[in-house]
C-alpha positions in Angstrom: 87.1 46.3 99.2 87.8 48.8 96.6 89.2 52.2 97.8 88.4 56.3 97.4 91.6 58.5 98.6 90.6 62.0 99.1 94.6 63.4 99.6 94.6 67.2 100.4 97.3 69.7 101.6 94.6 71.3 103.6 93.9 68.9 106.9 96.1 70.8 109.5 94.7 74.2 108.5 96.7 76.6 107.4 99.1 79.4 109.2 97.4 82.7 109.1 100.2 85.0 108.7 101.8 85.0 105.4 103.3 87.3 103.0 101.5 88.7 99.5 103.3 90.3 97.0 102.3 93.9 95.8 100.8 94.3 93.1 101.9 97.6 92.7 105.1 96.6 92.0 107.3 98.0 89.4 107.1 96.5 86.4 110.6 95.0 85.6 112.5 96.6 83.0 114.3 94.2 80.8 117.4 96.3 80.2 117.8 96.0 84.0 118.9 92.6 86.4 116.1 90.0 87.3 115.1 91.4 91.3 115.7 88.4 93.6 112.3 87.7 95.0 111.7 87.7 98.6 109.4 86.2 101.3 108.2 87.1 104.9 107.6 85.1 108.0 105.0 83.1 109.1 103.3 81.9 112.8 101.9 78.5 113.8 98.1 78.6 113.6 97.7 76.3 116.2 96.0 72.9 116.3 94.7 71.8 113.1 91.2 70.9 111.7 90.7 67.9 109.2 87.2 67.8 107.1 85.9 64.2 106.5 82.1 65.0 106.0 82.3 62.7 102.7 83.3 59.4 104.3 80.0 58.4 104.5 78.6 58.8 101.3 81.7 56.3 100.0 81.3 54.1 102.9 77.7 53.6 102.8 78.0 52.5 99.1 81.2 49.6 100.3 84.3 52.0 99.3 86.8 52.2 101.7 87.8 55.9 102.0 90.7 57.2 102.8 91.9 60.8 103.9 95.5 61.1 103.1 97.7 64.5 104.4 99.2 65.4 101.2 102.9 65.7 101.5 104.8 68.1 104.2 101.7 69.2 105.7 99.7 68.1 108.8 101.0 64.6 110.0 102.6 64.2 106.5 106.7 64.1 106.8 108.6 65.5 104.1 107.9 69.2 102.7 105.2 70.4 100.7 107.3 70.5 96.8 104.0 71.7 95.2 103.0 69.7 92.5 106.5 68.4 91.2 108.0 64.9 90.9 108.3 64.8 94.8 104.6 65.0 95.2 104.1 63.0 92.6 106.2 60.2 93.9 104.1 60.5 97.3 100.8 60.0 95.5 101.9 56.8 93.6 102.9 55.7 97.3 99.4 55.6 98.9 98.3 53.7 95.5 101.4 51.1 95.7 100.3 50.7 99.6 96.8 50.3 99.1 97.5 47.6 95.9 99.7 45.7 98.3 102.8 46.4 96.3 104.4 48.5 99.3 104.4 48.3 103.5 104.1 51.1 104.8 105.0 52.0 108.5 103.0 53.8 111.4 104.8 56.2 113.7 106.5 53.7 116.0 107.8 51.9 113.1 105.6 49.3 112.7 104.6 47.4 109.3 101.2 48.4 107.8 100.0 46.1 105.1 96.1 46.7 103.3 96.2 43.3 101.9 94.1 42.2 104.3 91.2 43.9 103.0 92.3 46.2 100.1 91.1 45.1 96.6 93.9 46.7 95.3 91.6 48.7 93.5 91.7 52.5 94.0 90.0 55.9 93.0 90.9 59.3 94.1 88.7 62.5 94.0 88.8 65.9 95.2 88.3 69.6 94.7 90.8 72.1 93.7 94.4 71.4 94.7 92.4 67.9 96.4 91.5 67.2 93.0 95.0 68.2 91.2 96.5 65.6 93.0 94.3 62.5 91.8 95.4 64.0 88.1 99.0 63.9 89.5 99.2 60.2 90.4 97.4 59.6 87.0 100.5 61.0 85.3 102.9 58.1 87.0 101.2 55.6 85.4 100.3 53.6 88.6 99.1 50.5 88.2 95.7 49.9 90.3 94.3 53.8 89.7 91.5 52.5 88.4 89.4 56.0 88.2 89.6 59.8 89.6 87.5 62.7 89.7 89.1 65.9 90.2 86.6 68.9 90.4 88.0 72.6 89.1 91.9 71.0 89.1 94.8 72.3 87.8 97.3 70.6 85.1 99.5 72.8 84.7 100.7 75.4 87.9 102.3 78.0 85.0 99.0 79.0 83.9 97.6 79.4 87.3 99.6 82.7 88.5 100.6 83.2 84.5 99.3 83.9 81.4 101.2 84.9 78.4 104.3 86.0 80.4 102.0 87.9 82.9 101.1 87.5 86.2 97.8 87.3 86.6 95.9 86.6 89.9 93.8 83.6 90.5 90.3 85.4 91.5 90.1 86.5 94.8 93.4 86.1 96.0 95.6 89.5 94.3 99.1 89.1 95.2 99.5 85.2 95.6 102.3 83.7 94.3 103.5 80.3 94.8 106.4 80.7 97.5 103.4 82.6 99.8 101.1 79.6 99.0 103.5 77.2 100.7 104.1 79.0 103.3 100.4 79.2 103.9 100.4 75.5 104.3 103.3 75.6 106.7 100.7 75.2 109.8 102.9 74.4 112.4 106.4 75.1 114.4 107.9 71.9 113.3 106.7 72.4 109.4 108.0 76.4 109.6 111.0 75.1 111.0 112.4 72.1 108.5 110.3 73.9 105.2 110.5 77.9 105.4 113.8 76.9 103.0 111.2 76.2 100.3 109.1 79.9 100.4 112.6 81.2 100.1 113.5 79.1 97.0 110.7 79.7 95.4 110.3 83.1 95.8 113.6 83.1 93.8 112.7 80.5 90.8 108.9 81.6 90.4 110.4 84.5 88.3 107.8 86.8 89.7 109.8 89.9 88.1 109.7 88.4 84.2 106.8 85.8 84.3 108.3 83.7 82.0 107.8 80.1 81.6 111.4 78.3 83.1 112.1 74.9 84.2 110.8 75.5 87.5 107.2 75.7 86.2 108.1 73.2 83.3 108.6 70.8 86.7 104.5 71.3 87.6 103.0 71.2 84.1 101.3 67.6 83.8 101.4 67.5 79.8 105.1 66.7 80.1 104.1 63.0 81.4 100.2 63.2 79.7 101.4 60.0 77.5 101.7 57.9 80.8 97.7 58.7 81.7 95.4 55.5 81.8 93.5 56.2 84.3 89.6 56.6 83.5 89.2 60.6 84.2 85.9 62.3 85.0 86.3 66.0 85.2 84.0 68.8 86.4 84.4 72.8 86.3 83.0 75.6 86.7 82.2 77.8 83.3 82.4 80.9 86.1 85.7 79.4 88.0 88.1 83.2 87.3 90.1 80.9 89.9 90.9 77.5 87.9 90.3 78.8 85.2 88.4 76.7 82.6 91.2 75.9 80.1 93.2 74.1 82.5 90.1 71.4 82.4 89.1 71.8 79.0 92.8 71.4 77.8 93.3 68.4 79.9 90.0 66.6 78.4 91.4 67.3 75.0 94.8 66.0 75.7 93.5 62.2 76.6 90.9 62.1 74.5 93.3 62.2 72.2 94.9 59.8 73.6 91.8 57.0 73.7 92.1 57.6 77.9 88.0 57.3 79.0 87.7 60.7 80.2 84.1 62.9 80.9 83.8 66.4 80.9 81.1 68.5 83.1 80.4 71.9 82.7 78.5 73.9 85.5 77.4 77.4 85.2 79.0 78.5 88.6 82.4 78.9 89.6 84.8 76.9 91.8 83.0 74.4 93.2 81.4 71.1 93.0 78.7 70.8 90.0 75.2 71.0 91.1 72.6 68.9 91.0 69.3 69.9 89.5 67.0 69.4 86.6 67.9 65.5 85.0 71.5 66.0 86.2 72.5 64.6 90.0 76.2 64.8 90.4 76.7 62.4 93.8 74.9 59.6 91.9 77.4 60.3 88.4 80.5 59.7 90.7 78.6 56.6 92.4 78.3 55.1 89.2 82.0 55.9 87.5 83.7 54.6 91.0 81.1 51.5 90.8 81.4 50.9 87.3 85.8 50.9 87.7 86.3 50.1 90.8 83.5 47.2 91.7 82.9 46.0 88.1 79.4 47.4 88.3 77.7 47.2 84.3 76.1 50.6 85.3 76.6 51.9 81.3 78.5 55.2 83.1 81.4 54.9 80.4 78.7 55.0 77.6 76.5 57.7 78.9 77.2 61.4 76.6 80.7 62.1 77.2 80.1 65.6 77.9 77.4 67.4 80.2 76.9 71.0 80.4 74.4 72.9 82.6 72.4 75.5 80.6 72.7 79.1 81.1 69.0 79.4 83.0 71.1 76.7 85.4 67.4 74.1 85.3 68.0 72.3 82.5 71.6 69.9 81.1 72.4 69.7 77.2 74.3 66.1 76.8 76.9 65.8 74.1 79.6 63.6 72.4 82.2 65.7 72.5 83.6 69.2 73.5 83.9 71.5 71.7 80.3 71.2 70.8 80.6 69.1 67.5 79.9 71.8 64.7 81.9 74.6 66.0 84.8 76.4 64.4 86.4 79.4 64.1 84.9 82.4 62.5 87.1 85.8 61.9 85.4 88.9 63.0 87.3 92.0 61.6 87.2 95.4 63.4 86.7 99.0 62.6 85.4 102.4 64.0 81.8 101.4 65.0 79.3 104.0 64.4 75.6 104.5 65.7 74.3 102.7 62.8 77.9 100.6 61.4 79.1 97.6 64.0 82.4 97.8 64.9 82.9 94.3 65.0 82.0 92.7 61.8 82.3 89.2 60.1 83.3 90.0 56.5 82.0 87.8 53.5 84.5 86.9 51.6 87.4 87.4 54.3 88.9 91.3 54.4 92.2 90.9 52.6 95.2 90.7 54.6 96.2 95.0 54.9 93.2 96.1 53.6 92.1 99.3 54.6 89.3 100.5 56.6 87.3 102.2 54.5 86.5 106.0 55.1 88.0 106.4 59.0 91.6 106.6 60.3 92.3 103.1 61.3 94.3 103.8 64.2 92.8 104.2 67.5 94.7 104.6 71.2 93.1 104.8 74.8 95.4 105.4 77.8 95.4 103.4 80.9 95.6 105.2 84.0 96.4 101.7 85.8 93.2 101.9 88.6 89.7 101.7 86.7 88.3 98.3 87.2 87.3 96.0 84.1 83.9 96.7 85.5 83.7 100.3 85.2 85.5 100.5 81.9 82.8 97.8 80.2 80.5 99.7 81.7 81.1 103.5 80.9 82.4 105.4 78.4 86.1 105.5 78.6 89.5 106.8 77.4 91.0 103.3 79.9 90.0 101.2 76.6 88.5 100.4 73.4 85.4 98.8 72.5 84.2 97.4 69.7 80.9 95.6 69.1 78.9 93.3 66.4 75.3 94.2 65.5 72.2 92.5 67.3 72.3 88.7 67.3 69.1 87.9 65.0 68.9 84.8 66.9 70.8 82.7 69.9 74.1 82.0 69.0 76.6 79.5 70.9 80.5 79.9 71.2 82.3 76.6 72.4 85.9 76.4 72.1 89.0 78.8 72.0 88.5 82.1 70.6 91.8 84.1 69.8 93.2 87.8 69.1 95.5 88.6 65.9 96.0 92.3 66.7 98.7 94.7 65.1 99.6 97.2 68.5 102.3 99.7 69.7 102.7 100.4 73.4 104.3 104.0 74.7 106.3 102.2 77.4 108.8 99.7 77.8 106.7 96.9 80.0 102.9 97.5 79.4 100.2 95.5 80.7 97.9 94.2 77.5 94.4 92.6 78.5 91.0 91.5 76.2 87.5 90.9 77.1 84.8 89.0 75.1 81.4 90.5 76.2 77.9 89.8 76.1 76.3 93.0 75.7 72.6 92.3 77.2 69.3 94.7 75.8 69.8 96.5 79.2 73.2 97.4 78.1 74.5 95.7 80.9 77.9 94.0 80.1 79.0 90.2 81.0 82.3 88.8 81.1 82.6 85.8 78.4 86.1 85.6 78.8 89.6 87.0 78.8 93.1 87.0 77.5 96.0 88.8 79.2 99.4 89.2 76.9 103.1 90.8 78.7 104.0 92.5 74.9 107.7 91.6 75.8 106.6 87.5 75.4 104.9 88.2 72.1 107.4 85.8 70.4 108.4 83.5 73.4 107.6 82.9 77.1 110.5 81.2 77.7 112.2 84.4 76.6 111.8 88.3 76.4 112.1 90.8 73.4 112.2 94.2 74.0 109.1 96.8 73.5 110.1 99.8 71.0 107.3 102.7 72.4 105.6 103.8 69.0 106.4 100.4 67.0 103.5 98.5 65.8 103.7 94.7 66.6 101.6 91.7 65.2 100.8 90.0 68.4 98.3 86.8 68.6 96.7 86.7 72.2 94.4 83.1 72.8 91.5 83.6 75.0 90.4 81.4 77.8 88.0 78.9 76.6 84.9 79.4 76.7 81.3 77.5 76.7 78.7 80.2 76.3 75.7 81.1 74.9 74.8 84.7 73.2 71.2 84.9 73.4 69.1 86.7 70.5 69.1 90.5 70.6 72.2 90.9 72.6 75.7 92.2 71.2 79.3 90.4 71.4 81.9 93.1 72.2 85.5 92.9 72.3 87.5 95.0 74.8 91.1 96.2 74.5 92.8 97.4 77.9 96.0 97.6 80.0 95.7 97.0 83.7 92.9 94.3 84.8 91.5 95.8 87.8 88.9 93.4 89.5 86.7 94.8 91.5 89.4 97.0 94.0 92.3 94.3 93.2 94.8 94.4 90.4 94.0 91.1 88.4 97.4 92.5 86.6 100.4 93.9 88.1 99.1 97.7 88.4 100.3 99.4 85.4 101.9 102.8 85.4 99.2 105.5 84.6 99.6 107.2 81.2 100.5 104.3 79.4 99.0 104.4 76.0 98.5 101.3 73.4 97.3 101.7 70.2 95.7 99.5 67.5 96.2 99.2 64.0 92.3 97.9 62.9 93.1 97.1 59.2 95.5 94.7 60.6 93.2 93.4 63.6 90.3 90.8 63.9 89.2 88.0 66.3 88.2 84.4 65.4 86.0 83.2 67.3 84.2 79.7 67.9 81.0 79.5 66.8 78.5 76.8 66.6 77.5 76.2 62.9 80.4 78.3 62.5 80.6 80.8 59.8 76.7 80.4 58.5 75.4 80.6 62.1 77.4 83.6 62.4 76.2 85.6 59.3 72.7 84.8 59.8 73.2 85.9 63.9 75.1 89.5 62.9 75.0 89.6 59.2 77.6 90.1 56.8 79.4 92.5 54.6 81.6 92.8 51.5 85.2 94.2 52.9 86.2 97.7 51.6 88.5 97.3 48.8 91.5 98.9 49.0 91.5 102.9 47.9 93.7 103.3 45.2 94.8 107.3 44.2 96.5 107.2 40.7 99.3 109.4 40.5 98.6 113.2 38.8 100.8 113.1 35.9 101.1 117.0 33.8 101.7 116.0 30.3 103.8 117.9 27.6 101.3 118.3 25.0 97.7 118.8 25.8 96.2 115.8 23.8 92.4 114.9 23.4 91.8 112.5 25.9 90.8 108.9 24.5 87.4 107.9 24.8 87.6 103.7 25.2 83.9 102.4 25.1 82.6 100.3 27.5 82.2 97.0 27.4 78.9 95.4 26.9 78.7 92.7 30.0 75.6 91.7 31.7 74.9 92.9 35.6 74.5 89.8 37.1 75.2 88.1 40.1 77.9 89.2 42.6 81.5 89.5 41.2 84.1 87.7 43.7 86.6 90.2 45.2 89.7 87.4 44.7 90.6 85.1 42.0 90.2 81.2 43.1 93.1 79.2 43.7 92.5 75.8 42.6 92.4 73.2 45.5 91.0 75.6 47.9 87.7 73.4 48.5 87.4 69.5 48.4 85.2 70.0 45.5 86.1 69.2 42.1 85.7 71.5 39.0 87.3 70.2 35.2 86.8 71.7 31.8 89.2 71.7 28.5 92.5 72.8 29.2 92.2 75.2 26.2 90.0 77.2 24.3 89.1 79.6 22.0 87.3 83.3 22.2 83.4 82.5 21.2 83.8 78.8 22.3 81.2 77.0 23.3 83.0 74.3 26.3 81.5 71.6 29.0 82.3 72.3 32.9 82.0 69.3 34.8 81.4 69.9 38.8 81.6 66.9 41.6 78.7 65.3 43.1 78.1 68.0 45.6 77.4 70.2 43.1 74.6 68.2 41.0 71.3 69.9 41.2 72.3 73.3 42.3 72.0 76.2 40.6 75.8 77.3 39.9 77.2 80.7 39.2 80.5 81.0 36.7 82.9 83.0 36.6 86.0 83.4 34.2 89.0 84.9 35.9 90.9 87.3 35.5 88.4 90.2 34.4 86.0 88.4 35.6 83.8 87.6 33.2 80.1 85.9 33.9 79.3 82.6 32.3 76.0 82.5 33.4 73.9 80.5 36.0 73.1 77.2 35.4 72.3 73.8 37.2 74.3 70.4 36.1 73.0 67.4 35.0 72.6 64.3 36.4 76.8 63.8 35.3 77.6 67.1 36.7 77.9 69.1 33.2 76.7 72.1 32.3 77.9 74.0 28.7 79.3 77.9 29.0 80.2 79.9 25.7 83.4 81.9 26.4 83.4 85.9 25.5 84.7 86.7 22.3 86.6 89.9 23.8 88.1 86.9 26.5 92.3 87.9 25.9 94.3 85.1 25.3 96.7 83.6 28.4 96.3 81.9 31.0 92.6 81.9 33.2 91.0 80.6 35.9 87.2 79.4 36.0 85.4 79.5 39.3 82.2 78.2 40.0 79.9 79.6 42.9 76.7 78.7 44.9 74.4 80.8 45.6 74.8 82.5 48.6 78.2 83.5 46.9 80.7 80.8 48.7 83.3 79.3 46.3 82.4 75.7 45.0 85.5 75.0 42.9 87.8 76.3 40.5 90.0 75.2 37.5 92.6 76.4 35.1 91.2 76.9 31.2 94.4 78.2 28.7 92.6 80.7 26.4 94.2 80.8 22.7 93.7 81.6 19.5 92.6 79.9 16.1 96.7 79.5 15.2 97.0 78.3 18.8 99.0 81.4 19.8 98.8 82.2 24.0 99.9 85.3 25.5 101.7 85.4 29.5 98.6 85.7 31.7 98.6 89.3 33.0 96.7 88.6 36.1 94.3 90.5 38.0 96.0 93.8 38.3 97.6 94.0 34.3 96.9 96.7 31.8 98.0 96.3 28.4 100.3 99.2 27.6 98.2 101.3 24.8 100.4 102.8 22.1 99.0 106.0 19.6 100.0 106.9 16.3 101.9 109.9 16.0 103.9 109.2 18.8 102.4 111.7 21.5 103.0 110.4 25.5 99.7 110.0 26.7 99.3 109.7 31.2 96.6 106.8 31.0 94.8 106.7 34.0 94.3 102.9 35.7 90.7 101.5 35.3 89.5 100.8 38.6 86.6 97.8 39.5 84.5 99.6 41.4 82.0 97.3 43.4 78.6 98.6 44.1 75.7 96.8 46.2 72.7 95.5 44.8 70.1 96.6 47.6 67.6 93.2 46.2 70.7 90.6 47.5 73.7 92.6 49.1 76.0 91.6 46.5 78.0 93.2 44.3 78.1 94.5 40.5 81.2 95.0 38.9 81.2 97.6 36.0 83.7 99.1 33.9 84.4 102.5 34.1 
């Protein structure tokens, strides 16, 4: 018969008495030595206590099933190494065994076979560090792991007490590090006695002091050996889980799926646990059919149900995809500003803000001060010098983020080692906030986390922070805040190491945006929070006191029509997969053909000729894709680009049209910003003032007009 290992570090209890780090802890300076870490003693807990409660729901259904004391604890010899090639040699073991490859021995020294009545086949499940170690033995690449189901695992033990050079707690447990989680599992006097060497050791390599990513961790991250992973992999997590986080699934899924490796993913709205069962969804009977289906041969269909299964935010009712992220999502950037009673601070500009653009009418510098003790709770919550907030307009309608959102903010720090933390928030109608999710950054790991750079107080850094990812749904009327902080207090408990009170950071917003993942990406997000035109950048011409007093020269306008909106940028051709030709040259008052691809037949069509821009008209190709457009007579000669826009103002296509005259003469392109230099008779120095496109919006379609001044 086929075989279910539950293996688990957990069997002979655990010792009571263990050392947790402080939290409060000073943070290290990096001008200083790395402090030695240290551990304190533990007490046998007595007799231990072994769970078996699912034996019969594997045995009633023919599985053998099998409760194996993970290595150095309980009954187990050895020490407990924690997830490195050790432990990972010890799982392959119990599959070589149970495949007949191996005899194994009882305590007296006699043989143990399982050929008897082992199929050789074998499938391991298990919950949290249970089900980290069915992921482990996938990564040897043992033959007869047929299937595993680890529930809220890890794959990586780095980003479990780090993120982004930080120490960050796993929820609930402030001040857990691994050396005091081994000696937690050191449950009796002969385990304390042979393995207390390895709290010590660790409490050394773990790095505690600097958080950075070192060989020690490199040892427990799975991706390392992901290439050697066969083994059909349904996973389960909890959308909730501040414990296992949810990346450390949703990472692992991507990584064999990319790697044609059957894998599942289910996503429940709770935290660490098992999923539930309710509405269509029954989670025992899902297991029962991936074991049956891989380990008896069972046609069940399992492996061509909907590869992923999310439970809905009302927790009744399952949505079942093909893929996760949901299929239509990507990345939309929000930029941010001063938000006023009537003006979002977080705001999705259409086109893009330019890179450095300015924040139009407010300083765009803002600070708050930690004072290293308000919880995340309180600060979302009440108005608050501990952070900044910033927050989008009403959603018109639901709005779903699936994927990795991400930070790009431009920050200076007033000390040498501050905390840096982020929230995305669903701001309900109540005003109540919810946690979406979180990033946590050490500023000294801003370029590396193998390595540190120095902090400057008062120097602005670009820093890019990733957020956990997230599977989340912002219903209609509610707002999507983003919140910048130091110390992450949860609840009572430093999430952080406590920072030191005082500590300022402040942001540079013209230089600062999110991207975040939206379903239907950037059209679901402008019709959920609207859009705006970015500020241009505010250009003061320098005053210039001329010799002579001269009549100022009057140049007349010139005569275009207000049309449709003028873009902000000039196209660069390529920049779309569509397809946009006309003549390489022309003349001033020529009449030429634009041809557009497919996807532009039947639409009406905007044209613009760059660099002025000067409107073409509107017009909708034929059935070829050609349309006719006159250009200006006042066009300069040089070089020009012609872009062709739909509608709603996104750019189709462009091309490149040389603009000469009737001898064939062409002038250098001048581009966007050039002025020709004007000379007057007589020989007087004139200051000529620079003619500035101001942009104005139509209240009929929010676009904008360009005039000449």
């Amino acid at each position: 018969m086929p075989s279910v290992v539950h293996m688990s570090p957990y069997n002979g209890g655990f010792n009571t008495e263990y050392f947790l780090h402080d939290m409060k802890q000073k943070a290290w300076d990096p001008s200083q030595p790395v402090p030695v870490g240290t551990i304190g003693t533990v007490k046998d807990t007595g007799s231990p206590s072994n769970n078996r409660s699912n034996s019969a729901f594997y045995t009633d259904r023919g599985f053998a099933y099998i409760s194996v004391d993970a290595l150095g604890t309980n009954e187990s010899t050895g020490c407990p190494t924690m997830l490195d090639g050790n432990e990972a040699a010890s799982t392959k073991a119990v599959v070589d065994w149970l495949a007949g490859r191996t005899v194994g021995r009882d305590t007296t020294g006699n043989e143990s076979r399982s050929n008897a009545w082992s199929s050789g086949k074998v499938g391991m499940t298990g919950v949290s560090y249970d089900g980290t170690l069915p992921i482990l033995a996938s990564t040897t690449g043992v033959p007869g792991l047929e299937a595993v189901v680890p529930v809220s695992a890890l794959t990586n033990f780095y980003d479990y007490y780090r993120v982004g050079g930080t120490v960050v707690e796993p929820e609930g447990y402030p001040g857990e590090d691994l050396d005091n989680y081994v000696s937690a599992l050191l449950s009796t006097k002969k385990l304390q006695g042979s393995c207390h060497y390895l709290a010590d050791d660790f409490a050394k390599k773990e790095d505690r002091a600097t958080a950075q990513y070192s060989d020690f961790w490199a040892e427990r991250d799975f991706f390392k050996n992901v290439d050697k992973v066969k083994t059909p992999t349904l996973l389960a997590a909890g959308l909730a889980d501040w414990n296992v986080r949810l990346d450390q699934s949703t990472e692992w899924y991507q990584a064999l799926k990319e790697r044609n490796v059957p894998v599942k993913l289910v996503l429940h709205q709770y935290a660490h646990q098992t999923p539930p069962s309710s509405g269509d969804f029954n989670w025992r009977s899902l297991i029962n059919k991936w074991f049956s289906h891989y380990l008896f041969g069972v046609d069940n269909g399992v492996e061509k149900n909907s590869e992923v299964s999310i439970q809905d935010q009302n927790k009744d009712t399952w949505k079942y995809v093909s893929s996760w992220p949901l299929p239509g999502s990507s990345v939309t950037d929000l930029n941010l500003r001063p938000g006023t009673a009537d003006k979002p601070g977080l705001v999705a500009f259409n086109p893009a803000a330019l890179p450095g653009a300015p924040v139009a009418g407010s300083d765009p510098i803002q600070t708050l001060t930690d004072d290293g003790k308000t919880s995340h709770q309180d600060l979302s919550a009440n108005q608050s010098d501990g952070r900044l907030l910033y927050s989008s307009n009403p959603a018109k309608e639901d709005i779903t983020l699936s994927g990795f959102a991400s930070a790009k903010l431009n920050l200076s720090f007033s000390t040498l080692a501050p905390n840096l933390s982020l929230q995305l928030i669903d701001r309900g109608t109540d005003g109540k906030a919810k946690v979406v999710t979180r990033a946590w950054q050490d500023p000294q790991n801003r370029e590396s986390l193998t390595s540190s750079t120095a902090v400057t107080p008062g120097t602005f850094y670009a820093m890019e922070l990733p957020f956990i990812s997230t599977q989340y749904v912002l219903a209609k009327d509610h707002k999507l805040e983003l919140m910048v902080y130091s110390t992450d207090v949860d609840g009572k408990n430093c999430a952080t190491l406590c920072g030191k009170a005082g500590t300022k950071i402040s942001i540079d917003l013209s230089k600062s945006s999110i991207s975040v993942p939206f379903v239907g990406g950037k059209v679901q997000a402008f019709k959920a929070f609207g859009s705006e035109v970015p500020p241009l950048p505010v250009v003061t011409p320098p005053v210039v006191v001329p010799p002579v007093v001269v009549p100022p020269v009057v140049v007349p306008p010139v005569d275009k029509p207000t049309t449709p909106t003028a873009p902000a940028t000039v196209p660069v051709a390529g920049q779309t997969g569509n397809t946009v030709s006309a003549p390489a040259t022309a003349r001033p008052g020529q009449t030429i053909n634009v041809t557009v691809s497919a996807a532009g037949i039947g639409q009406k069509l905007d044209t613009w000729l760059f660099s002025d821009p000067y409107f073409l008209g509107s017009n909708t190709p034929a059935a070829d894709g050609s349309y006719q457009v006159t250009i200006p007579a006042e066009v300069p000669v040089g070089q020009h680009t012609i872009g062709v826009y739909l509608q709603d103002g996104m750019l189709f296509g462009s091309t490149t049209l040389t603009i000469g005259t009737d001898t064939g003469q062409v002038l250098a392109n001048t581009g966007v910003d050039g002025a020709p230099n004007i000379l007057l008779a007589g020989g007087a120095a004139l200051a000529v003032g620079i003619l500035i496109p101001v942009l104005r919006a139509a209240a009929e379609t929010s676009a904008l007009i360009r005039k000449h001044l």
